[in-house]
C-alpha positions as CSV (number, residue, x, y, z in Angstrom):
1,X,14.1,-40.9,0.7
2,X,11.3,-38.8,-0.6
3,X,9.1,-38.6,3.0
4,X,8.1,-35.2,4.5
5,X,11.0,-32.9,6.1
6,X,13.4,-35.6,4.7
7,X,16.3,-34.1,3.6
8,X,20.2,-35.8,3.1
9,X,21.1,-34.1,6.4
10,X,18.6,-35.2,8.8
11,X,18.7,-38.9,7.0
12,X,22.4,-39.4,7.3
13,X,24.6,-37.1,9.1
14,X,24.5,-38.4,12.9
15,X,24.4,-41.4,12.2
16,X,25.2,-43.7,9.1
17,X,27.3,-41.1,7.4
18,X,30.0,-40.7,9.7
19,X,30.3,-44.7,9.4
20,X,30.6,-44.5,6.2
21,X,32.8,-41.2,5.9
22,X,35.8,-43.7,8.2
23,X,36.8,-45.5,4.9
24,X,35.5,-43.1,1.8
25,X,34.9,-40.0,0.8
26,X,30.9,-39.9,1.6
27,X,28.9,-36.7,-0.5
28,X,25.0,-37.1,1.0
29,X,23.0,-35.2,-1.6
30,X,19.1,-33.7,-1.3
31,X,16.9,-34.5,-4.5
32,X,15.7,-31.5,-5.8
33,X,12.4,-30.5,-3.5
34,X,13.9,-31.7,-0.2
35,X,16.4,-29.9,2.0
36,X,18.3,-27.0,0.3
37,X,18.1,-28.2,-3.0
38,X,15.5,-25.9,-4.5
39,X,14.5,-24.8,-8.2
40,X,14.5,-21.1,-8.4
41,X,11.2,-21.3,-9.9
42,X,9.9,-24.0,-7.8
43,X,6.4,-23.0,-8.1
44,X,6.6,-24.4,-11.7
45,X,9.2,-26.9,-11.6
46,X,7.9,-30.3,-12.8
47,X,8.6,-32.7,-9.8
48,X,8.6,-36.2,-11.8
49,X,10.9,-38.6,-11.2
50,X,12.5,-38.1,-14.1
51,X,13.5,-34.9,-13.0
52,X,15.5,-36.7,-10.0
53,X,16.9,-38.5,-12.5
54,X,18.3,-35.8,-14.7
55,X,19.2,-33.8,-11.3
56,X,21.4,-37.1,-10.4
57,X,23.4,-37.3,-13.4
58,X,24.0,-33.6,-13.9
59,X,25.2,-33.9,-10.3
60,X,27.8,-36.2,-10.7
61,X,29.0,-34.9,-14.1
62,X,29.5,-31.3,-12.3
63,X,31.6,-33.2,-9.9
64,X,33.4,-35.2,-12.5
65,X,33.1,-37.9,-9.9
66,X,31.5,-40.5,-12.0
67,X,31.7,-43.6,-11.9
68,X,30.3,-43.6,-8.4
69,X,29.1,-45.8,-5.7
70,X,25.6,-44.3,-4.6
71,X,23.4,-45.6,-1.8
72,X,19.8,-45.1,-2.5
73,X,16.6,-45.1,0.1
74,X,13.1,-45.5,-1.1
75,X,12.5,-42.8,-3.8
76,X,16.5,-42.3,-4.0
77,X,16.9,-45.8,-4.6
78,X,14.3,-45.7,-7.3
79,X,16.4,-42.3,-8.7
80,X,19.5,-44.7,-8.8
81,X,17.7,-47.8,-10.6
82,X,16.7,-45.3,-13.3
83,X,20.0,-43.7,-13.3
84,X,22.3,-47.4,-13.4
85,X,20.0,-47.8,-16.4
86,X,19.7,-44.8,-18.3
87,X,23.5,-43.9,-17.5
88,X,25.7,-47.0,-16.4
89,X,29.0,-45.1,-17.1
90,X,27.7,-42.9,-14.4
91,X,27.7,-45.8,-12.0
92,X,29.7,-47.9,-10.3
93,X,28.2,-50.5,-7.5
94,X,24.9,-49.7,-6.6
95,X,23.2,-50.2,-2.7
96,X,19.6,-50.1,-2.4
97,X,17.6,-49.8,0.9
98,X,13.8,-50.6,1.3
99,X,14.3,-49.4,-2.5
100,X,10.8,-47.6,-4.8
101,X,10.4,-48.6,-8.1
102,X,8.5,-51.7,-8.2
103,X,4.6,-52.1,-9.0
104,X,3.2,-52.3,-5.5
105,X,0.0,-49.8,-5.4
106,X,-0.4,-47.0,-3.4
107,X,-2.4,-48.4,0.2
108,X,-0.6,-49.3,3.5
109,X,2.0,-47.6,5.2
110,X,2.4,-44.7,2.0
111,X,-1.3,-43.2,3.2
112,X,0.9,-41.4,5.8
113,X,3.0,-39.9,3.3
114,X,0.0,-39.2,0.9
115,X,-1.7,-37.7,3.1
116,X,0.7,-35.6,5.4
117,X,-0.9,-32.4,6.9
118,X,1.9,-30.9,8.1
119,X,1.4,-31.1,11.8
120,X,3.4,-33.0,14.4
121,X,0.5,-35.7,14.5
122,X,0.9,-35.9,11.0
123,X,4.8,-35.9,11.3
124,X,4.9,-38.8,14.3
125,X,2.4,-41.2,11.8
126,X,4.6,-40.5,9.3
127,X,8.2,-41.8,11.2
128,X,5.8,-44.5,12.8
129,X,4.9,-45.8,9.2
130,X,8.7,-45.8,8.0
131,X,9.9,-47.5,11.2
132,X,9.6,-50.6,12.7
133,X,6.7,-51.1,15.9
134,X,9.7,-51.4,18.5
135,X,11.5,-48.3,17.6
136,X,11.3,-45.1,19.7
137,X,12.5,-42.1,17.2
138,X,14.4,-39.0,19.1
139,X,12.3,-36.1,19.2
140,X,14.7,-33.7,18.2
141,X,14.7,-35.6,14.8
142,X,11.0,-35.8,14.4
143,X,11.1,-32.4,15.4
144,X,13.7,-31.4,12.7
145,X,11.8,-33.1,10.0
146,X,8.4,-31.2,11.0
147,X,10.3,-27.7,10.8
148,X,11.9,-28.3,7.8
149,X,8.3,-30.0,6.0
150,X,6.6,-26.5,7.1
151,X,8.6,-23.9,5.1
152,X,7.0,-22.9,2.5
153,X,9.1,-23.7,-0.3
154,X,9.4,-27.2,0.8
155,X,6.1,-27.9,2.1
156,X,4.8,-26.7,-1.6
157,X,7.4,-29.3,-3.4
158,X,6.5,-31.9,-1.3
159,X,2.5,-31.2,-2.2
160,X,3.9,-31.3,-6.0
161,X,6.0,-34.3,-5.7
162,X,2.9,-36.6,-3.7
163,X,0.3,-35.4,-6.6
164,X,2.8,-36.5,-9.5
165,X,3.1,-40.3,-7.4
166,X,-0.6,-40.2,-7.1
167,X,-1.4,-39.3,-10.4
168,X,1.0,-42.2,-11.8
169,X,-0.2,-44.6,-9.5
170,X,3.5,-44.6,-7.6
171,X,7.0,-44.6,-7.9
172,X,7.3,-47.7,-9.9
173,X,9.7,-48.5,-13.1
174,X,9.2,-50.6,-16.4
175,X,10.8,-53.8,-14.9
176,X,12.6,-53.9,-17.8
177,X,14.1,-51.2,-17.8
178,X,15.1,-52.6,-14.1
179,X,16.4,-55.1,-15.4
180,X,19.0,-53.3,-18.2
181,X,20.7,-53.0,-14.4
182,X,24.0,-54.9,-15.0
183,X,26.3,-53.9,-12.2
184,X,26.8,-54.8,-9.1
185,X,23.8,-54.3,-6.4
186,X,22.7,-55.0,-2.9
187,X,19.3,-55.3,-2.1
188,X,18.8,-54.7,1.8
189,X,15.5,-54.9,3.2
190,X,14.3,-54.7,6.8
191,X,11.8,-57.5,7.6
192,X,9.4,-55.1,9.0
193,X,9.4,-52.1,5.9
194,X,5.6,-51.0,6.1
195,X,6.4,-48.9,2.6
196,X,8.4,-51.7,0.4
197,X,7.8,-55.1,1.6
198,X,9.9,-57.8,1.5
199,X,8.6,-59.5,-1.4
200,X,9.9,-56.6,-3.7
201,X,13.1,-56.8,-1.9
202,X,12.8,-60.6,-3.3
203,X,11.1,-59.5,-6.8
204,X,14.2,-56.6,-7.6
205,X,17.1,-59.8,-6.9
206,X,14.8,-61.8,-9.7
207,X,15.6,-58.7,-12.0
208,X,18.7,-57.6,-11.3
209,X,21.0,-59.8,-13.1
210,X,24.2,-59.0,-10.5
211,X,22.1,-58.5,-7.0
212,X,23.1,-59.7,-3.3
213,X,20.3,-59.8,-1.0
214,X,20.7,-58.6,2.8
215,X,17.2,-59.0,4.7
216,X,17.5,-57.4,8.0
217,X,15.1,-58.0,11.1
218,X,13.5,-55.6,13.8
219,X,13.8,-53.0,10.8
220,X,11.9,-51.0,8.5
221,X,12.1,-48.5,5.7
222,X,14.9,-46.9,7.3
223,X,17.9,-49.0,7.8
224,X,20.0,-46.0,8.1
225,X,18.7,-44.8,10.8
226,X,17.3,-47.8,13.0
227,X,20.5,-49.2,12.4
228,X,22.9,-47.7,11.3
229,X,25.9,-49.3,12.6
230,X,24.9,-52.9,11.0
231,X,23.7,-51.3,7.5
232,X,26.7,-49.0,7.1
233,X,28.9,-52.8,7.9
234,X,26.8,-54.6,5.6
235,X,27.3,-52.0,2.9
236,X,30.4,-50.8,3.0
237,X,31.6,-54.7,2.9
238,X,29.4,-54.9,-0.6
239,X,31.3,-51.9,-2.0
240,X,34.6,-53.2,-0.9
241,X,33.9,-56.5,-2.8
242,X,33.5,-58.7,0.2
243,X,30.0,-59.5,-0.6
């Protein structure tokens, strides 16, 4: 996902990964901005998303991994639409969750994001906007992702990335380019997501020729995390071909 102090660790490592990481080999990787994965020159890298996209592909390829399964959140899930289309040899089944990409503005719950002053006030609006109203997050984590926002490498990418989403008017895709999309893909969705609501959930299964839809409730934007034990289930049953 592309919020403040997000990074692959603090996303997935305690708790979905590990899931995951019982049947496959599991690689969690930070788009370029977020966690360790910094440009040397980050003070003039181009933060677009086509740059996440590139990043993606060169990834794999250096891995010789491809084709791959990838699991996508918000604006990683967008990354992965772009990348299914642009590079289908590259991938294999494709999961996305509370998924970017579609035409939905830029009001709501993605203010918080916007607008993030780096300050645990700031941080605590942000998790509230990404979760749903009866989750309680773990300070430690909201902690973790305040740290990381704040150093100065980061916090300056994240600045970068927001003005590049503001200046195209969000994270969205042509939908037909969306819709070149021909393997497999589950579309999960918490009832609740603040960020993508349900009815692009609904809208991406329209487009994607070979989608499965999982709607879950008491959840939102961050499946992964509020619960992780039923998402990583529901997922690793799609990639197994059970769904």
């Amino acid at each position: 996902g592309g919020g403040a102090g997000a990074d692959a660790r603090g996303n997935w490592e305690s708790l979905a990964m590990p899931l995951f990481a019982q049947s496959r080999r599991v690689i969690a990787m930070d788009m370029v901005g977020f966690g360790d994965s910094l440009p040397e020159h980050h003070e003039t890298f181009d933060y677009s998303p086509e740059s996440r996209v590139e990043q993606l592909a060169a990834f794999i390829e250096a891995l010789n991994i491809g084709p791959v399964d990838i699991i996508g959140n918000s604006m990683g899930g967008r990354t992965s639409v772009a990348l299914a289309s642009d590079r289908p040899e590259l991938v294999d089944r494709l999961v996305l969750m509370g998924s970017a990409g579609l035409d939905h503005g830029m009001g709501g719950a993605l203010q918080a994001l916007v607008h993030y002053d780096f300050t645990l006030v700031g941080m605590e609006r942000i998790v509230a906007a990404l979760t749903h109203d009866g989750f309680t997050p773990e300070p430690a984590m909201v902690q973790y992702r305040l740290d990381l926002s704040c150093r100065d490498a980061n916090r300056e990418a994240f600045k970068q990335t927001m003005m590049q989403i503001k200046e195209r008017g969000g994270l969205w895709l042509e939908e037909a380019r969306i819709a070149k999309v021909k393997q497999r893909v589950l579309v999960v969705n918490g009832k609740n997501d603040k960020v993508v609501p349900v009815s692009q959930a609904i809208r991406y299964l329209e487009l994607l020729e070979n989608s499965t839809g999982v709607l879950l409730p008491h959840c939102g934007h961050w499946a992964m995390i509020e619960h992780p034990g039923v998402f990583a289930a529901i997922a690793t049953s799609f990639l197994d071909g059970h769904l």
